[in-house]
VOSE-783882 format. One line per 10 residues: number of its first residue (from 1); their letters; for each residue y negated, z negated, x negated of N, C-alpha, C. Coordinates in steps of 0.001 Angstrom, whole numbers. Last residue first. Example, Ala and Ser with C-alpha at 12.3 -4.5 7.8 and 13.67 -1.06 7.14 Angstrom:
! residues 2
2> sa> 2250,-7080,-12850,1060,-7140,-13670,-30,-7870,-12900  5690,-7800,-13190,4500,-7800,-12300,3300,-7800,-13200
! end
This chain:
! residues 277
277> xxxxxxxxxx> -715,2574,-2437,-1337,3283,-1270,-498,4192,-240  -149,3,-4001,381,1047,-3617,-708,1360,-2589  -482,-2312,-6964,-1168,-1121,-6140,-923,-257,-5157  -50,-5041,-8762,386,-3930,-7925,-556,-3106,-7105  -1687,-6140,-11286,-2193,-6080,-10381,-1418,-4910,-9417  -1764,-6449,-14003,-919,-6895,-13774,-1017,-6734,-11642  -4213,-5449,-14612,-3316,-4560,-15461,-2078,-4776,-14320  -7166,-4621,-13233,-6288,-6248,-13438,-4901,-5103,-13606  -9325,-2922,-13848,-9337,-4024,-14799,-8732,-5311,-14173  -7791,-842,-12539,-8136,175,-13581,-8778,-1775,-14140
267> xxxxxxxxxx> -7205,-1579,-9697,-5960,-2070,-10690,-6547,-2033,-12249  -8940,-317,-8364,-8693,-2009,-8149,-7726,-2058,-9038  -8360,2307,-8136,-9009,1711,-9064,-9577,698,-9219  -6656,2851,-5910,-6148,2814,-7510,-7137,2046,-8789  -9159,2879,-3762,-7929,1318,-3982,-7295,1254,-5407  -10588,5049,-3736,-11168,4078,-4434,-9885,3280,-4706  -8556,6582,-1487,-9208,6602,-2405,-9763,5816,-3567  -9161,5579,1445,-7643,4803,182,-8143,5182,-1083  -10646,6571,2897,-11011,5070,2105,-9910,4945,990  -11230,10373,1733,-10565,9172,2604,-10470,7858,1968
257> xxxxxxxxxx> -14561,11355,1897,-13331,10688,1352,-12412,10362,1590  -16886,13991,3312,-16223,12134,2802,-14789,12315,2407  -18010,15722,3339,-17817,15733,2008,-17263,14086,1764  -18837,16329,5469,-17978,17224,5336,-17743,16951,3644  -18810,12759,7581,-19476,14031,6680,-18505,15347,6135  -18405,10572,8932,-18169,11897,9628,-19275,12684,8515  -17166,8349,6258,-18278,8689,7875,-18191,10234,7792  -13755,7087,7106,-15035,7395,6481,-15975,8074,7161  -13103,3484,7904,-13592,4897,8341,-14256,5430,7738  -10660,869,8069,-12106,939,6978,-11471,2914,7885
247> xxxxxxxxxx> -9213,-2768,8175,-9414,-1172,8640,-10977,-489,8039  -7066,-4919,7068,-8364,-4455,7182,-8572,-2831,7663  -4782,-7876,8029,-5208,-6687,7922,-6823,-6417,7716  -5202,-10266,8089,-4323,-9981,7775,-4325,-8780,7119  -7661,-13127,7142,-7317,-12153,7839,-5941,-11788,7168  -7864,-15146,4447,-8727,-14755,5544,-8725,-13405,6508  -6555,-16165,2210,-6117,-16105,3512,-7294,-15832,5105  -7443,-14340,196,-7855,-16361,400,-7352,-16820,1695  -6928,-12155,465,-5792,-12317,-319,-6226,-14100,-517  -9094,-11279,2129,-7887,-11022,2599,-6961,-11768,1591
237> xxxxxxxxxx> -11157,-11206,194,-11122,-12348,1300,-9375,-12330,1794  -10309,-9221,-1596,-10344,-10458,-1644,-10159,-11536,-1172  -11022,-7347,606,-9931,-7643,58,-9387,-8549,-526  -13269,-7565,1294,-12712,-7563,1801,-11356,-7724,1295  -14583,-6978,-1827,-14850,-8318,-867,-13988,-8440,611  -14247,-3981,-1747,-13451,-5104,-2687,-13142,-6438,-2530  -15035,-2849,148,-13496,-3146,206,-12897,-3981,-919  -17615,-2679,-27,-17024,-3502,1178,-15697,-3571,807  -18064,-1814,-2626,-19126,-3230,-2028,-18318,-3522,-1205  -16960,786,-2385,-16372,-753,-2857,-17164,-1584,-3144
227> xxxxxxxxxx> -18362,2202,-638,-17155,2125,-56,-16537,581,-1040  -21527,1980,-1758,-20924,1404,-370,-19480,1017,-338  -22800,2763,-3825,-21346,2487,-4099,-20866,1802,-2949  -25296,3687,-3793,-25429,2548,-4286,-23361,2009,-4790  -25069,6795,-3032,-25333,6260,-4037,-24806,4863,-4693  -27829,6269,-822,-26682,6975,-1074,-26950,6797,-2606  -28936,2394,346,-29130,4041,333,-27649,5033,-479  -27417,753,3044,-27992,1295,1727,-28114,2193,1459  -26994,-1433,5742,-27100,-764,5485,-28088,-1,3834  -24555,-3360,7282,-25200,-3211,6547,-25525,-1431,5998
217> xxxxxxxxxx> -24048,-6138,9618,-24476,-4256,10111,-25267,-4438,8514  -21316,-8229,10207,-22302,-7811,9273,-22626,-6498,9494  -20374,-10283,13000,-20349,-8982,12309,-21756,-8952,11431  -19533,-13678,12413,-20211,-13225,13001,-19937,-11488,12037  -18388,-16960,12824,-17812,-15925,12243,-19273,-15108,12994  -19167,-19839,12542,-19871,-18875,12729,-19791,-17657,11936  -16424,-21159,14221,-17553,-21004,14846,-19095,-20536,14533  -14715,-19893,12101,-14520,-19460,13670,-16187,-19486,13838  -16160,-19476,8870,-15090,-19858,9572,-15097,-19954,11080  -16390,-16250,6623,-16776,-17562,7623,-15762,-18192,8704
207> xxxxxxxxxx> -15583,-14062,5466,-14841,-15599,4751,-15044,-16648,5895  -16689,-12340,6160,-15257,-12282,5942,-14391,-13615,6127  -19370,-12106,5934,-18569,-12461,7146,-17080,-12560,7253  -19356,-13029,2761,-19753,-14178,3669,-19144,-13716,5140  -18018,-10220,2081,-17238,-11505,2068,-17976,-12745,2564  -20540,-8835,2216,-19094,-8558,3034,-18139,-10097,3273  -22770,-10096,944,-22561,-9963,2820,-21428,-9995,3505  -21307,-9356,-1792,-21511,-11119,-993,-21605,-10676,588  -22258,-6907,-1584,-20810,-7144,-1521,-20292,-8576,-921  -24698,-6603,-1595,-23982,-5934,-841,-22672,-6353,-236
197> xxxxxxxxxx> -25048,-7518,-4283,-25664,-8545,-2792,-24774,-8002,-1936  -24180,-5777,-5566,-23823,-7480,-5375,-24028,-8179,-4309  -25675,-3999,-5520,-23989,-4090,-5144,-23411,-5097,-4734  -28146,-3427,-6446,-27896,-4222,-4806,-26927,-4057,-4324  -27636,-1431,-9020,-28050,-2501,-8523,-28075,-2724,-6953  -23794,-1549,-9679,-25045,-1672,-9392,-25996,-2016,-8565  -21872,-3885,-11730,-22270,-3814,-10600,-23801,-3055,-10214  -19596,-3741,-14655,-20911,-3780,-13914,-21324,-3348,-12920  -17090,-2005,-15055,-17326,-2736,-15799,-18912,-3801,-15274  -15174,-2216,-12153,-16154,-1375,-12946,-16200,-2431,-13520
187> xxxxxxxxxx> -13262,-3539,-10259,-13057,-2217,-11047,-13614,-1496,-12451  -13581,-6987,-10230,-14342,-5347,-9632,-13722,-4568,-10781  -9500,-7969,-10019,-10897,-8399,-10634,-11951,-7226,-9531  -7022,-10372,-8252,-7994,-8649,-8409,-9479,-8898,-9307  -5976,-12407,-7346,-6587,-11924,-9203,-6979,-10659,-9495  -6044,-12272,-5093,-7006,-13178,-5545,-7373,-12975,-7284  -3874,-10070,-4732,-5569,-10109,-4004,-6464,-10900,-4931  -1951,-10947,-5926,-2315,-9692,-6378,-3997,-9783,-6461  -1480,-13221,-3873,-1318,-13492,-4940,-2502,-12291,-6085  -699,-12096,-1597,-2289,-12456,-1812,-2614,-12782,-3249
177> xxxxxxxxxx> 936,-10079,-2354,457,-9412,-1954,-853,-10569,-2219  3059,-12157,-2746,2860,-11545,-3800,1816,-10545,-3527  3237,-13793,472,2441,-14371,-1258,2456,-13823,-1985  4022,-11411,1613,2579,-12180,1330,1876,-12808,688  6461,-11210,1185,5636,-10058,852,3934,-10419,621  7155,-13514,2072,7176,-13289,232,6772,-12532,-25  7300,-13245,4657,6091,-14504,3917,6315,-13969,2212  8757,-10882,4928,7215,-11116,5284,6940,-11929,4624  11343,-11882,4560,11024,-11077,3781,9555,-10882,3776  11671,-14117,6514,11791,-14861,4993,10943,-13281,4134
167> xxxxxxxxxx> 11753,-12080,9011,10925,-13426,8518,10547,-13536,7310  14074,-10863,8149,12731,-10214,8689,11494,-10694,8223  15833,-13265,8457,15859,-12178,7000,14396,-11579,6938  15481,-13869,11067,14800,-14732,10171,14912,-13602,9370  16161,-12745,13564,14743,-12247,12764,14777,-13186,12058  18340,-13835,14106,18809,-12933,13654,17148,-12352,12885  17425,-16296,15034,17978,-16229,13503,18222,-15429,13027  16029,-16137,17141,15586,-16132,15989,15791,-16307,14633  17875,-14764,19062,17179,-13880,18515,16095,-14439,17388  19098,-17517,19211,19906,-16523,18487,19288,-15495,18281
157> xxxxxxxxxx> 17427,-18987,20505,17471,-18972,19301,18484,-18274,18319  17399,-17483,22830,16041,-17373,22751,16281,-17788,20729  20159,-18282,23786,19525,-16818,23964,18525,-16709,23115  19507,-20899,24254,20970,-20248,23032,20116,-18896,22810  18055,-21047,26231,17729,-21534,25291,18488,-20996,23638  19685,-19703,28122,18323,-19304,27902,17538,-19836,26332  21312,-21387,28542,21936,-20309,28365,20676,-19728,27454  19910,-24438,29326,20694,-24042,28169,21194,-22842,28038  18547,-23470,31640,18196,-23859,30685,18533,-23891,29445  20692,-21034,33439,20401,-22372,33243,19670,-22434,31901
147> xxxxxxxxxx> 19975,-17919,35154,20163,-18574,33855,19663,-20121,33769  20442,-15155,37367,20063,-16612,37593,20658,-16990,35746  18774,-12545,37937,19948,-12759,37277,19248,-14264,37570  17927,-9440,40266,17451,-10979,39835,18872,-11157,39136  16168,-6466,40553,17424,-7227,40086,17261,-8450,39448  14646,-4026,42157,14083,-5166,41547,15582,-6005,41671  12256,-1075,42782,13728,-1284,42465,13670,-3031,41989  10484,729,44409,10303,-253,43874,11919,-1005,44070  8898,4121,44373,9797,3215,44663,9808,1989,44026  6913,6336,43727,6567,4889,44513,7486,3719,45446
137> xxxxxxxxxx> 7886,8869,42361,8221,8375,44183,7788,6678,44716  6841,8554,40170,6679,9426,40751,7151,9844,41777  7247,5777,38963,5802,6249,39399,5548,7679,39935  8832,3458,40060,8957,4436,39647,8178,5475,40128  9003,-303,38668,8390,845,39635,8206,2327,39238  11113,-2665,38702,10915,-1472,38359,9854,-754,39281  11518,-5981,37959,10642,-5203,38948,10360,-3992,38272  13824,-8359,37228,12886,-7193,36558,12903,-6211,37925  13718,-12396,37291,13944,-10714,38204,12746,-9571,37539  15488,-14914,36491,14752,-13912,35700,14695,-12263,36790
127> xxxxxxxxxx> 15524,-18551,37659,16003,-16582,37623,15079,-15624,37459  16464,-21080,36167,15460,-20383,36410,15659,-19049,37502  17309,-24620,35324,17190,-23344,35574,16693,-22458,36217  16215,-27225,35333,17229,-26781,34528,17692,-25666,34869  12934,-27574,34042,13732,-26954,34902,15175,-26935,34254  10713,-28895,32570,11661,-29272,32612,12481,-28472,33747  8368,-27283,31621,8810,-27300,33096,9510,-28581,33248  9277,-25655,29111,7513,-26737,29508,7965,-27974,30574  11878,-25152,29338,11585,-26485,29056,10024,-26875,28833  11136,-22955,31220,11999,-24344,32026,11933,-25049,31049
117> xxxxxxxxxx> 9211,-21640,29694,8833,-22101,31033,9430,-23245,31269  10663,-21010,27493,9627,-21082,27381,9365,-22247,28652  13023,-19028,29074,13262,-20244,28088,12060,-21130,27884  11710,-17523,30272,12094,-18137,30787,12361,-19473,30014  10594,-15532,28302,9596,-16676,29103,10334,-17756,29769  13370,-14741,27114,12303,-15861,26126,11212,-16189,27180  13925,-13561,29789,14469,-14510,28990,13943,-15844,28269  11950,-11218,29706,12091,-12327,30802,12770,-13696,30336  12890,-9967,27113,11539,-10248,27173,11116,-11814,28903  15540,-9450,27908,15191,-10350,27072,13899,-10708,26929
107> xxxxxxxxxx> 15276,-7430,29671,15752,-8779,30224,15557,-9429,29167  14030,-5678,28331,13154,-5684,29619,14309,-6874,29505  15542,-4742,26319,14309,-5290,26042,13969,-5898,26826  17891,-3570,27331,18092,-4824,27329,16758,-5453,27108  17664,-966,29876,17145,-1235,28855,17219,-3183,28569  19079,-918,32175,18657,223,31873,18257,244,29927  21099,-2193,33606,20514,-2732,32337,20463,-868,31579  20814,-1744,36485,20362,-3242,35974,20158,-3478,34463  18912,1578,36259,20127,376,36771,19525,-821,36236  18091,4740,37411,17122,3002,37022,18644,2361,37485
97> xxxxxxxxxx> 18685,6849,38161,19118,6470,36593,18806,5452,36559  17444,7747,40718,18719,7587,40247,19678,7100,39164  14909,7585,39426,15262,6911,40567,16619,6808,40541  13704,9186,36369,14579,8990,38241,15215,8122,38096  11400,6935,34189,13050,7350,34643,13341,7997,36060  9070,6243,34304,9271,7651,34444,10774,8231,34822  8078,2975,35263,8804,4201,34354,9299,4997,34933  6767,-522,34668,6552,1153,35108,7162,2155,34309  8025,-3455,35609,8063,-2469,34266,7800,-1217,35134  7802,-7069,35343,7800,-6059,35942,7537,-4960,35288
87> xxxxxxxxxx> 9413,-9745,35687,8952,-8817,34829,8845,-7812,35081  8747,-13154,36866,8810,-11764,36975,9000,-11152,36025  11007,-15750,37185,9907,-15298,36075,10299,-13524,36268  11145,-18099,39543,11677,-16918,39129,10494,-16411,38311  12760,-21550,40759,11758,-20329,40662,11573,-19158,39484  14835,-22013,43947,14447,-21414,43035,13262,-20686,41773  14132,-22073,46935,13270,-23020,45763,13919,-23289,43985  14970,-19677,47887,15750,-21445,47809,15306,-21886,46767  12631,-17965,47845,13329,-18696,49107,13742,-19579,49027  11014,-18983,44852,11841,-17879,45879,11925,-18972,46410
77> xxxxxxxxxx> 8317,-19378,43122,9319,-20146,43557,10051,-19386,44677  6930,-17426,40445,6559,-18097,41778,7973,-18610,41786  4811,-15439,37944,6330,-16723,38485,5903,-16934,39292  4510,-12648,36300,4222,-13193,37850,5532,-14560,37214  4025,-11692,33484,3656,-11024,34430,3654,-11395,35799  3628,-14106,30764,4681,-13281,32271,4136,-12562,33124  3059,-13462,27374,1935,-13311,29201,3128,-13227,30328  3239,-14741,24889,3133,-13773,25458,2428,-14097,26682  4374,-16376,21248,3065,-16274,22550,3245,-14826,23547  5473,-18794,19495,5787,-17436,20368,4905,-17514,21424
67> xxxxxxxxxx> 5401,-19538,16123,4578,-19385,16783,4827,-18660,18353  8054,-20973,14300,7394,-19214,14787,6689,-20074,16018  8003,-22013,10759,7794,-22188,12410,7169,-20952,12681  10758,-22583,8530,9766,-21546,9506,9295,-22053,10635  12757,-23729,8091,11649,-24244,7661,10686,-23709,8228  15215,-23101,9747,15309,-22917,8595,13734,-23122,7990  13029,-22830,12508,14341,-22247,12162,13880,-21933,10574  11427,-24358,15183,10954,-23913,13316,12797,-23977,13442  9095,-22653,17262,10239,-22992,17297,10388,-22900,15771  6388,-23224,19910,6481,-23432,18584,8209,-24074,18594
57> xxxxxxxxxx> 4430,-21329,22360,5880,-22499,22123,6021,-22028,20365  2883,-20096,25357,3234,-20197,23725,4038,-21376,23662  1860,-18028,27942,2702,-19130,27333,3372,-18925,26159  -407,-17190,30733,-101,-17732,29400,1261,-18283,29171  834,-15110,33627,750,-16602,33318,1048,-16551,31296  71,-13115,35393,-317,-13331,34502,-94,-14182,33680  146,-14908,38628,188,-13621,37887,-275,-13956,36480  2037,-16706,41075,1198,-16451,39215,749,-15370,39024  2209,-16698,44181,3124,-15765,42435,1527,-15854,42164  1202,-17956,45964,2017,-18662,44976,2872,-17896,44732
47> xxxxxxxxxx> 351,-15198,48001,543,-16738,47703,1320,-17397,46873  1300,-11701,46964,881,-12913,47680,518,-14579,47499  1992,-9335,46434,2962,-10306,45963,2628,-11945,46655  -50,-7966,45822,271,-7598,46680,2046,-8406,47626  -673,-8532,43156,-1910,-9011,43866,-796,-8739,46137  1246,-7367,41561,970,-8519,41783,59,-9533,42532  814,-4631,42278,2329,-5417,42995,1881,-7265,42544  -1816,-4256,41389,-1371,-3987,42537,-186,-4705,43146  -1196,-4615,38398,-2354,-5330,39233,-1790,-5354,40818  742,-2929,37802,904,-4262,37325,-340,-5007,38481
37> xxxxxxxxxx> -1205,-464,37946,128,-610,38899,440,-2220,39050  -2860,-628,35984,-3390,-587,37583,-2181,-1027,38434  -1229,-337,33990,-1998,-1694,34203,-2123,-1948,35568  -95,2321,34438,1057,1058,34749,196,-392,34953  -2537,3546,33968,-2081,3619,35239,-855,2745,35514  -2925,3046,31049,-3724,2349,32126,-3044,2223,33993  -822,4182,30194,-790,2480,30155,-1703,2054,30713  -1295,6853,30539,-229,6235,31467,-41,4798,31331  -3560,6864,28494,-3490,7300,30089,-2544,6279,31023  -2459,6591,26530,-3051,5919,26640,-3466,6114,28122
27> xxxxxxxxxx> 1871,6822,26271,85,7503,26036,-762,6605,26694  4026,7273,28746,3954,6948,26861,2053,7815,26960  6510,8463,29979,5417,7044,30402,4756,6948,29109  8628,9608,28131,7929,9831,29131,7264,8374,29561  9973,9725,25499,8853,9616,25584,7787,9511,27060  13401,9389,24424,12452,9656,25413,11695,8803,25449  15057,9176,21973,13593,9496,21721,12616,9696,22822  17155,6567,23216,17306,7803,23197,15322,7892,22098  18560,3376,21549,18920,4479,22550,18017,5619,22417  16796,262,21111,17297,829,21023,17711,2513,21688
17> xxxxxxxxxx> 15543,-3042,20646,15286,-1505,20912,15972,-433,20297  16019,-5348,19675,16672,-4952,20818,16492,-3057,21121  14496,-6270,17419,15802,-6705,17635,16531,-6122,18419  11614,-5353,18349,12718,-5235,17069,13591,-5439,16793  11784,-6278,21382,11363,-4922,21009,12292,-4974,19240  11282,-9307,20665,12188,-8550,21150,13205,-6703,21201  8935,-9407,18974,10481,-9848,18877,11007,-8967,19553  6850,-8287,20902,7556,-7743,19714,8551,-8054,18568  7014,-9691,22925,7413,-8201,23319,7957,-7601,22054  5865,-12520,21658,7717,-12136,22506,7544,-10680,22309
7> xxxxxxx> 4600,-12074,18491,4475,-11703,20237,5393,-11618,20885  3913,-15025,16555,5200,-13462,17147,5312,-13361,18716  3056,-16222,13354,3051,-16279,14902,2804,-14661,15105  4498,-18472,10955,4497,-17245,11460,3973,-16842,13515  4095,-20269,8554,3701,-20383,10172,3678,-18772,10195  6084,-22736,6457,5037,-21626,6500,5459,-21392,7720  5485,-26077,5208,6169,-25229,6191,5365,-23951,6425
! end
């Protein structure tokens, strides 16, 4: 069975996102000041609201198991002992434009916790309330929907069939991608000297397993072939299933490279070996 694991926000978000190019609330600034905000209404929310609350769940569609992990932003139990999965959202919209379905992301993202929750829970139902705050009159807008267990549940697996194609197309991108990896040969005909070693470092932290993963600080003189000591062993590792991604910087000289560079010539001794950059 192959294992895919998927951030609710970004299910959702790919399936659901939709409508204009507006950018406002957007940047690294304004995600701190919605954090701060997020802190505030939840701390300000009182006695028994959650904040924050973990929650993962394993759902297998068509052989797949998806992995779904996110964060609710508050649950607590309302007035008629009801209890309710926050979601709360900072945005630039006026005040006048914020409605109930400003954006479907924001109720489906409540949704899949909800779903999540009432069958940890056993609940047979929930209510999902999205908490707007509008950061340039410090208004606070907030619309509850009530959903039984089973509505929620339909909900939660109809957005995973519609990401299966998505799905099925990732894992095959992967096995022909690690596939590639593991029969990558080195480029060169011969390694120089303290390449090797160089290169083992990379792939011992690459390769190690949790409890003694650890960072490698290496350092050689100019020359020795740094950029593919590390990216070949990295890559490698990457294609034994050891990570997903890799990120690589060149160093602030007026004569560096960009890393992609070198990658064509991971192919120059495996013929059969795709390449794109």
């Amino acid at each position: 069975m192959s294992d895919i694991r998927l951030p609710i926000r970004q299910l959702v978000e790919f399936l659901l996102r939709s409508g204009s190019i507006d950018s406002r609330f957007a940047g690294f600034d304004r995600a701190l000041e919605g954090a701060r905000i997020h802190r505030r209404l939840q701390k300000a929310a009182g006695e028994g609201y959650a904040a924050e609350v973990p929650l993962c769940a394993d759902y297998t569609v068509d052989g797949i198991r998806f992995t779904l992990e996110g964060r609710a932003d508050g649950i607590f139990t309302n007035e008629t002992g009801v209890v309710t999965i926050d979601e709360i959202k900072t945005t630039a919209v006026p005040e006048e434009e914020i409605c109930e379905d400003m954006n479907p992301c924001h109720w489906a993202q409540g949704m899949v916790y909800g779903a999540i929750y009432s069958a940890q829970e056993s609940l047979p139902a929930v209510d999902v309330r999205l908490t707007y705050y509008q950061i340039d009159t410090d208004r606070i807008l907030r619309f509850v929907r009530h959903f039984s267990r089973q509505e929620l549940e339909q909900f939660l697996h109809k957005l995973l069939h519609r990401y299966l194609p998505w799905a099925q197309r990732q894992l095959a991108w992967q096995e022909t991608r690690s596939g590639s990896l593991t029969a990558m040969r080195f480029p060169f005909e011969a390694y120089r000297p303290g390449q090797r070693a160089l290169a083992g470092e990379v792939w011992r932290a690459c390769t190690a397993a949790p409890p003694k993963r650890h960072t490698a600080v290496l350092s050689s003189p100019t020359g020795i072939g740094k950029t593919m000591s590390a990216l070949f062993p990295a890559l490698k590792a990457m294609g034994s299933g050891c990570g997903e991604k890799r990120f690589t910087s060149p160093p602030a000289t007026p004569h560096r490279l960009p890393p992609r560079m070198p990658l064509p010539a991971c192919g120059r001794y495996s013929p059969t070996l795709p390449c794109a950059v």
